[in-house]
C-alpha positions as CSV (number, residue, x, y, z in Angstrom):
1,X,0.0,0.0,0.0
2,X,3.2,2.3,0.9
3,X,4.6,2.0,-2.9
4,X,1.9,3.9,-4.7
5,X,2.2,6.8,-2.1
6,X,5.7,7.0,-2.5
7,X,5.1,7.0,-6.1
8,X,3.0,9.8,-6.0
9,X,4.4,11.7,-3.9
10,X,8.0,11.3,-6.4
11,X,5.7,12.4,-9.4
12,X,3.9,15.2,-7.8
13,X,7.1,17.4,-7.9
14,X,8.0,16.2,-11.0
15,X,4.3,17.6,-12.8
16,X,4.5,20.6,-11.0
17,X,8.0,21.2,-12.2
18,X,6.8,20.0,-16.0
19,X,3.5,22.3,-15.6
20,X,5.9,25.3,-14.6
21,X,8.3,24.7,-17.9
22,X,4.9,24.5,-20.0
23,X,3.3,27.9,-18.3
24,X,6.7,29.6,-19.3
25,X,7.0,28.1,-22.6
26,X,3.2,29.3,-23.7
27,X,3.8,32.7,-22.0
28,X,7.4,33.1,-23.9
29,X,5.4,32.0,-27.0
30,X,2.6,34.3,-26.8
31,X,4.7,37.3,-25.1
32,X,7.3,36.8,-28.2
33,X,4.8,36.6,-31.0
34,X,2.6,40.0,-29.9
35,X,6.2,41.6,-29.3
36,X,7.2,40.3,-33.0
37,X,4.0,41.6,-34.3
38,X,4.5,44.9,-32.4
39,X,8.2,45.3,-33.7
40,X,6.8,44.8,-37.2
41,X,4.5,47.6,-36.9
42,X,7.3,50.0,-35.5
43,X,9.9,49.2,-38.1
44,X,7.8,49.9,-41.2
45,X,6.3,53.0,-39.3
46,X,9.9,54.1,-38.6
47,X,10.8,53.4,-42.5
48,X,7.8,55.8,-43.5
49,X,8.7,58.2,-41.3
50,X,12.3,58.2,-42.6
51,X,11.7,58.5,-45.8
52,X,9.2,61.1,-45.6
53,X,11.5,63.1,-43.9
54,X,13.8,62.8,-46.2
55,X,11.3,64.0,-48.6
56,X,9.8,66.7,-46.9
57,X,13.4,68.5,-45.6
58,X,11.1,71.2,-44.2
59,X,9.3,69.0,-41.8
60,X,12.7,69.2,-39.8
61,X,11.9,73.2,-38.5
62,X,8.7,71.3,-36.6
63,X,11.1,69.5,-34.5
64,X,10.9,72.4,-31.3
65,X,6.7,71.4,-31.7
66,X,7.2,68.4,-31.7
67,X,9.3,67.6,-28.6
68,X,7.1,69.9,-26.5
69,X,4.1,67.4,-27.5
70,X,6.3,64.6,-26.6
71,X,7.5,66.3,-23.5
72,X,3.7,67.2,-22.7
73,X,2.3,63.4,-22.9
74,X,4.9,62.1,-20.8
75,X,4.5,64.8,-18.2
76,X,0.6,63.9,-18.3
77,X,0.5,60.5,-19.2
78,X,3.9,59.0,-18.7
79,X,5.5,60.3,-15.2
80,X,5.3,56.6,-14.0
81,X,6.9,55.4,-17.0
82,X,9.7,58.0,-17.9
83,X,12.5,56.1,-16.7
84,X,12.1,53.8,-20.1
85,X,14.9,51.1,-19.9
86,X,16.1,52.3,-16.4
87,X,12.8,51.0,-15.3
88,X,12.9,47.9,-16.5
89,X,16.5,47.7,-15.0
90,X,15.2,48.9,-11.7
91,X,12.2,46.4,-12.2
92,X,14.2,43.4,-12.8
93,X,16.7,44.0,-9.6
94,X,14.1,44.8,-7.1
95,X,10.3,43.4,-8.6
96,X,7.7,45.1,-7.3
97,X,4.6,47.1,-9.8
98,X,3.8,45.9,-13.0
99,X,5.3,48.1,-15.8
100,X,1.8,50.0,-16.9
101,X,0.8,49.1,-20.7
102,X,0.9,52.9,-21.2
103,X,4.6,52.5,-21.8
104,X,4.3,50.4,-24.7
105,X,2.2,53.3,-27.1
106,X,3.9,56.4,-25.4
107,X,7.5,55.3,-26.4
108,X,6.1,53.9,-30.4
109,X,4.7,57.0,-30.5
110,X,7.4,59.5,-29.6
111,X,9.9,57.7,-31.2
112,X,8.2,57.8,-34.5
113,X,7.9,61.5,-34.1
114,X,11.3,62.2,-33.1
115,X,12.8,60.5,-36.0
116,X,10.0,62.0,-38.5
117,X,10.9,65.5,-37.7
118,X,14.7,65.2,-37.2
119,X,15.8,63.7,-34.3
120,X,19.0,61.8,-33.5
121,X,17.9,58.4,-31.6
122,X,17.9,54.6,-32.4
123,X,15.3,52.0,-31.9
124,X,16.5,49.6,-29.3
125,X,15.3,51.6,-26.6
126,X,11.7,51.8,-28.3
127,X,11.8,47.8,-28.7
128,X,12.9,47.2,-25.8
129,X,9.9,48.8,-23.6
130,X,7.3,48.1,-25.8
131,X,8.6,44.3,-25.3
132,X,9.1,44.6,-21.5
133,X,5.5,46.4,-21.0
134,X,4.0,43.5,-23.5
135,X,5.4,41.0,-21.3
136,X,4.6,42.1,-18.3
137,X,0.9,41.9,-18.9
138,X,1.1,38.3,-18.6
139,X,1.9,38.6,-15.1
140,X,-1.8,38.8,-13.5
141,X,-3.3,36.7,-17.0
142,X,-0.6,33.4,-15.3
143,X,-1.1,34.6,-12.0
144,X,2.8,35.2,-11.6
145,X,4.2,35.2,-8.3
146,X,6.3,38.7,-8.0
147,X,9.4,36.6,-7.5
148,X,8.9,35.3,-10.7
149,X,8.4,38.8,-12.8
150,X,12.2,39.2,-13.8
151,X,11.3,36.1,-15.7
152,X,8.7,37.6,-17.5
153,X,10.8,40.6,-18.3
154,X,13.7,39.0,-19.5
155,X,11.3,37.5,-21.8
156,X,10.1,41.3,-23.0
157,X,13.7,42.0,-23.3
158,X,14.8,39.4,-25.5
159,X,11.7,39.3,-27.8
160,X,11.9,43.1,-28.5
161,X,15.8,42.9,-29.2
162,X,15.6,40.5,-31.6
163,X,12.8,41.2,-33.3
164,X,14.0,44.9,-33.8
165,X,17.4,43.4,-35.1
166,X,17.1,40.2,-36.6
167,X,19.8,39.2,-33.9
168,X,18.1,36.3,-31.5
169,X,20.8,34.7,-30.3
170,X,22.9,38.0,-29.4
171,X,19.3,39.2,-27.9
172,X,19.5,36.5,-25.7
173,X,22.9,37.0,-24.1
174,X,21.7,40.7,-24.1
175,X,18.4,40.0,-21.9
176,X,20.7,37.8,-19.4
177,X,23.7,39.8,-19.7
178,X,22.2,43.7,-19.7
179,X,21.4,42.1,-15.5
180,X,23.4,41.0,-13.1
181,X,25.4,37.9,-14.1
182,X,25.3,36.8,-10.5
183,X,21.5,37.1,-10.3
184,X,20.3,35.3,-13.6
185,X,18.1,32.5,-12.9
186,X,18.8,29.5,-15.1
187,X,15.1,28.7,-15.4
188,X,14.4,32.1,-17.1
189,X,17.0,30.4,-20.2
190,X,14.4,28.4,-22.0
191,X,12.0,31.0,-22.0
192,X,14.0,33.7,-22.7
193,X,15.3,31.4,-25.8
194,X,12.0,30.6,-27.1
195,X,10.7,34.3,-26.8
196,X,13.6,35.8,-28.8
197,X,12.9,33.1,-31.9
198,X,9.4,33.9,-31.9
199,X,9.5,37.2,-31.8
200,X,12.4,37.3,-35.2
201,X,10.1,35.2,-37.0
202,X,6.9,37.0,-36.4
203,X,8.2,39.9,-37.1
204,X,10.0,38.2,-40.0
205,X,6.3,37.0,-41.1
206,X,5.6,40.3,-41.5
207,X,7.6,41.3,-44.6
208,X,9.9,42.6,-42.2
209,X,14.0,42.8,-43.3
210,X,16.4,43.8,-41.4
211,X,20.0,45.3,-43.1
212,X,22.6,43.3,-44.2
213,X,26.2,44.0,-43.9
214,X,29.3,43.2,-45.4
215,X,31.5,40.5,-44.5
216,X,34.8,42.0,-43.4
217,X,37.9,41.1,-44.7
218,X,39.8,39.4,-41.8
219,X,43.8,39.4,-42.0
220,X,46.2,36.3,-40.8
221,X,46.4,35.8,-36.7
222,X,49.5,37.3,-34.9
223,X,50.5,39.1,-32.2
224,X,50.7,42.6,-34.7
225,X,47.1,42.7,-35.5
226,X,45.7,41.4,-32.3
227,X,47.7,44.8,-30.5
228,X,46.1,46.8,-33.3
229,X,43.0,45.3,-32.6
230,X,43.2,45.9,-28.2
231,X,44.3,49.6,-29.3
232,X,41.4,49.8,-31.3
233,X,38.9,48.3,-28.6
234,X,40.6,50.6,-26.1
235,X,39.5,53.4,-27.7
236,X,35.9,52.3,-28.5
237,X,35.8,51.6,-25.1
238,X,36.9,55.2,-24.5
239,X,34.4,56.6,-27.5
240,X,31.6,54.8,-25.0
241,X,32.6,56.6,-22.1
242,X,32.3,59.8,-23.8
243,X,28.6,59.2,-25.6
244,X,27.6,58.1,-21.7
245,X,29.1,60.9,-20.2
246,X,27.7,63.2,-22.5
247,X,24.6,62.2,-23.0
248,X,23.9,62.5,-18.9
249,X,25.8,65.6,-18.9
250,X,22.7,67.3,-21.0
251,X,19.9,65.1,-19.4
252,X,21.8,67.0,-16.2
253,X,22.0,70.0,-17.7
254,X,18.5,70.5,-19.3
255,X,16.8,69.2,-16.1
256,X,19.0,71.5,-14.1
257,X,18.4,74.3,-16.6
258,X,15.0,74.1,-17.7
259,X,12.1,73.2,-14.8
260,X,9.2,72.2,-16.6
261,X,9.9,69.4,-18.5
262,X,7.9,69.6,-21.5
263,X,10.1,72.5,-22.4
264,X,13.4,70.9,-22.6
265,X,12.9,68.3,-26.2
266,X,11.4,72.0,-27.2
267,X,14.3,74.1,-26.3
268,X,16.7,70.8,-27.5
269,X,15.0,70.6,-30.3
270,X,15.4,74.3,-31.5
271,X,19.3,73.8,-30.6
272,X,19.2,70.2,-32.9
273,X,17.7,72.4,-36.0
274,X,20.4,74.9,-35.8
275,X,22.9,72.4,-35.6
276,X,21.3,70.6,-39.0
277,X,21.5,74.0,-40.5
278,X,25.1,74.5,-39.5
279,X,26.4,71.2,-40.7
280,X,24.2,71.2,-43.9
281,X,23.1,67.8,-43.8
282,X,20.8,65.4,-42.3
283,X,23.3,61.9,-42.2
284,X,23.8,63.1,-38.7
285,X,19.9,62.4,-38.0
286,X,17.6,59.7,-37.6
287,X,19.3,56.0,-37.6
288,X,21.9,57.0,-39.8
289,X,22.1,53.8,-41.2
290,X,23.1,55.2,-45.0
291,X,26.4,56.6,-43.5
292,X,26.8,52.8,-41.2
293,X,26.8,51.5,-44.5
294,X,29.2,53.5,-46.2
295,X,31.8,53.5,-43.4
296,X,32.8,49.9,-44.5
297,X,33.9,50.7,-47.9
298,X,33.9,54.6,-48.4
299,X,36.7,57.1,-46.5
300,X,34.7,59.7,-44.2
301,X,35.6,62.8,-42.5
302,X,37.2,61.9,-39.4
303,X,34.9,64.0,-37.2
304,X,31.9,62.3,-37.9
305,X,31.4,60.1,-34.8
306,X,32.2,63.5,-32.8
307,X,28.8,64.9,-34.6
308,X,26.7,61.8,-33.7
309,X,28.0,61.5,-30.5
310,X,26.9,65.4,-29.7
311,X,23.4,65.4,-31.6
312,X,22.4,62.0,-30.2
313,X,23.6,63.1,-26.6
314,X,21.4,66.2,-27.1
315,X,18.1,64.6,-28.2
316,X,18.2,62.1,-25.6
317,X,19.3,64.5,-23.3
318,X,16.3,66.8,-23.9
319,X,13.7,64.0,-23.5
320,X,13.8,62.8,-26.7
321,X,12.4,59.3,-27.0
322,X,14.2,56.1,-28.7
323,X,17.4,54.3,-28.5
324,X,21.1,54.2,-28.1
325,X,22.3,51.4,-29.8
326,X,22.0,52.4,-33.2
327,X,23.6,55.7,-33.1
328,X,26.1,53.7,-31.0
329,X,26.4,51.6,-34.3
330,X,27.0,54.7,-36.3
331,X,29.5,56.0,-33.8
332,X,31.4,52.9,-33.9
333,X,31.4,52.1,-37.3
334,X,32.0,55.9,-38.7
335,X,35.0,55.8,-35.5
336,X,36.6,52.6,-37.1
337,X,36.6,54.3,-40.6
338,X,38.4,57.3,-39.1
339,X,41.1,54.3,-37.8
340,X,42.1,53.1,-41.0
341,X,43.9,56.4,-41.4
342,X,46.8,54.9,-39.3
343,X,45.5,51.6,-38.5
344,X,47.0,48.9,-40.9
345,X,43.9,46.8,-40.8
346,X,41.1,46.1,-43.6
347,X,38.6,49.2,-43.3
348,X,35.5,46.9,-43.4
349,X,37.4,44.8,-40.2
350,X,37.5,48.6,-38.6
351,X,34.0,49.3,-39.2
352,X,32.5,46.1,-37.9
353,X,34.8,45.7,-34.8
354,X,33.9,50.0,-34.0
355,X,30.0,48.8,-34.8
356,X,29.5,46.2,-31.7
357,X,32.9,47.6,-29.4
358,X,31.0,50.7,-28.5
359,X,28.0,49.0,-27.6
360,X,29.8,46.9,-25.7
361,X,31.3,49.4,-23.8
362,X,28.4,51.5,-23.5
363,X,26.0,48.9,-22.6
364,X,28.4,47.0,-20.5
365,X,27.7,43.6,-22.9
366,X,30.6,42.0,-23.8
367,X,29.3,38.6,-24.9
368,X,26.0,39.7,-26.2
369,X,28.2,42.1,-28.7
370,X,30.5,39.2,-29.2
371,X,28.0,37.2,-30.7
372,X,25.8,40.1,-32.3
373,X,29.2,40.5,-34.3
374,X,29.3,37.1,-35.1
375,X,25.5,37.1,-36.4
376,X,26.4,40.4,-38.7
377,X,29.7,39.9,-40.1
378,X,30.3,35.9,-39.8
379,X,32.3,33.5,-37.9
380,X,35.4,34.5,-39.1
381,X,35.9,38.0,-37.9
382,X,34.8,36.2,-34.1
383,X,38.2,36.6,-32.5
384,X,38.9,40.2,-33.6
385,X,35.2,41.5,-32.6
386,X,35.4,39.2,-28.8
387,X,38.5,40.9,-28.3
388,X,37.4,44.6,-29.2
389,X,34.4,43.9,-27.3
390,X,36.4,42.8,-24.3
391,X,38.6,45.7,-24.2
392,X,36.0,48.4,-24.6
393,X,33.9,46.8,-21.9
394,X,37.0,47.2,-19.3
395,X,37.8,51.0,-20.9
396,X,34.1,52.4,-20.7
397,X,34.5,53.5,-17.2
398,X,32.3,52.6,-14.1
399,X,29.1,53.2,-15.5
400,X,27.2,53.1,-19.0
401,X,24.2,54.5,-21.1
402,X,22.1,52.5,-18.1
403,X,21.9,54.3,-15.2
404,X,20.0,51.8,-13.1
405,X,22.5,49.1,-14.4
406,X,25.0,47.4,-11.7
407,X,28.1,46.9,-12.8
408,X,30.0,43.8,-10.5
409,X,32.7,41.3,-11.1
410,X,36.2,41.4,-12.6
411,X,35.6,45.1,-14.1
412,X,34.5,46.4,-10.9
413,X,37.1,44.8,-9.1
414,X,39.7,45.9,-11.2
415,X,37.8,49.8,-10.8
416,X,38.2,49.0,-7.2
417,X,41.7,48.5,-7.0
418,X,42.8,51.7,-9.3
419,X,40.9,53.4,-7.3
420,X,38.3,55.1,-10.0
421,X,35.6,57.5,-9.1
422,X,32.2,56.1,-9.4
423,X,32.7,52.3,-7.8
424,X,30.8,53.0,-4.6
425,X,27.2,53.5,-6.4
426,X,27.3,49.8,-7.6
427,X,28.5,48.8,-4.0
428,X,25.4,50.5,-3.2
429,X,23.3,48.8,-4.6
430,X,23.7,44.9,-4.1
């Protein structure tokens, strides 16, 4: 009579454990193929409102308008979810409100109008909040526990990075990594990898296709090249430190400056219109990706990851809404380019290792980079890119373009020990 007891009472851990995985699975599923969908929807919007832009050069003198409208919704309608990626940072550490759906429209929304009328932003950010306030939805429709939600917004995470990029596997690493390595919970893995692959085929599904670069020309292994290439990453790692430092300098100054916060994308946008006037141009706008592409074949003034670095640091300063990862592509790329003037490696090589090394530093993601790389340019250029991306991550200083982000382990140690201003907030927050 014993043996059947005992039998049970073996399996009944056993189904709840299966019925977990399965709960996960359906909500990485679901979560990855409404984040796909949404992604779809905000890549072709973004490509119209590109190109009518582009068209329409005059829309750009609008810009002052529309930041104060952006400004104004957030102030109204978006006070609880201004933080944007710091928030799901924040969120993932410490779990405690459900990220309001309200995030996922705002940020679509001003992100569109930014780039229509002239701003200098990315995308990432935009994917990335939509994703996490998708996910998190799923949190009272499973009835998951609050210990469980960085699950759910790892999930978010991944499914907006890849969709947005066409990168899953470097999503991945990015959703585990972008947290603390000590605190990732190996149960979140399967979900997290499931999520990301839905969410790059639905948004493939849609007609959706992301850019495709050109595979660098990669030079023989030896000690020469690999010195060029840790000078290199040194100094992406460096170019990171500056777009970070820069970009909270203004977000400092405008708030400091300028106490009503609808005002400041105004007043930065005024400032971002005289600076397209001044320069002549609008390849210093938008995504930029035109000039990412040219940097891997075509010489280009030397100054132009200075220009992107400002602008960008300017419109996300002033409130501003989208990402830093693409115009941390541009700055990389157009900064590699600018290499090759003294640099004796292949430009392309110099273009694709500045591409993902100034993420990396910025965003303090080494591996994710590493393997973003790998997805972009091939296999082959995998040791030249991992050891870029290395070497910014250690030069990009304590923090990055995450404010709410912890950095810990080796770097932080090794910030520690040199004694570098800046240590103490992580210590802080463990």
């Amino acid at each position: 009579m014993e043996k059947p007891v005992l039998e049970m009472r073996i399996a009944s851990p056993f189904r709840m454990s299966f019925m977990r995985l399965i709960k996960w699975l359906l909500i990485a599923v679901i979560a990855g193929t409404c984040i796909g969908t949404a992604s779809a929807f905000f890549l072709n919007t973004l490509e119209w409102a590109t190109n009518y832009r582009e068209s329409h050069l005059w829309i750009i003198t609008l810009l002052p308008i529309a930041g104060l409208l952006i400004g104004l919704s957030y102030y109204y309608w978006g006070s609880t979810v201004a933080k944007g990626n710091n928030l799901l940072l924040e969120e993932l550490s410490h779990p405690r409100n459900t990220i309001p759906f309200r995030m996922a429209p705002l940020v679509l929304a001003g992100t569109v109008m930014t780039h229509l009328f002239g701003g200098s932003a990315g995308r990432e950010g935009t994917a990335v909040q939509m994703g996490g306030a998708i996910a998190d939805q799923f949190t009272k429709l499973f009835k998951v526990k609050q210990a469980d939600r960085n699950i759910i917004l790892i999930i978010g995470i991944s499914a907006g990075f890849s969709s947005v990029f066409g990168t899953p596997f470097a999503a991945i690493l990015f959703a585990l990594e972008v947290m603390l390595i000590r605190k990732i919970r190996y149960e979140s893995i399967a979900p997290c990898i499931l999520a990301a692959f839905t969410a790059h085929y639905s948004c493939l599904a849609w007609g959706i296709s992301h850019i495709h670069y050109i595979s660098p020309g990669v030079p023989e292994m030896g000690i020469t090249n690999f010195a060029w290439v840790i000078f290199v990453g040194a100094l992406c790692g460096l170019a990171a430190l500056l777009f970070s430092k820069t970009t909270h300098l203004f977000s400092h100054l405008f708030g400091k400056v300028i106490k009503y916060a609808p005002l400041r994308p105004f007043v930065g946008g005024i400032l971002i219109v005289i600076a397209i006037g001044a320069f002549d141009t609008t390849k210093y706008i938008g995504l930029g990706i035109p000039t990412i592409v040219a940097s891997f074949d075509n010489g280009l003034p030397a100054y132009t990851f200075l220009i992107k670095i400002l602008l960008t640091a300017v419109t996300l300063g002033a409130g501003f809404k989208g990402g830093e990862v693409t115009p941390l592509f541009f700055i990389g790329a157009t900064l590699g380019n600018a290499l090759f003037l003294f640099v004796p490696l292949p430009l392309s090589l110099l273009a694709a290792v500045g591409f993902v090394a100034v993420f990396s530093g910025a965003a303090n993601t080494p591996l994710a980079c590493t393997v973003m790389g790998i997805e972009l340019f091939g296999i082959h250029s995998g040791i030249y890119i991992g050891l870029a991306c290395m070497v910014a991550y250690f030069f990009s200083g304590p923090t990055g373009i995450y404010t709410s982000q912890i950095i810990e382990g080796p770097k932080l140690q090794l910030y520690k020990y040199l004694g570098i201003p800046g240590t103490s907030k992580n210590e802080d927050l463990l």
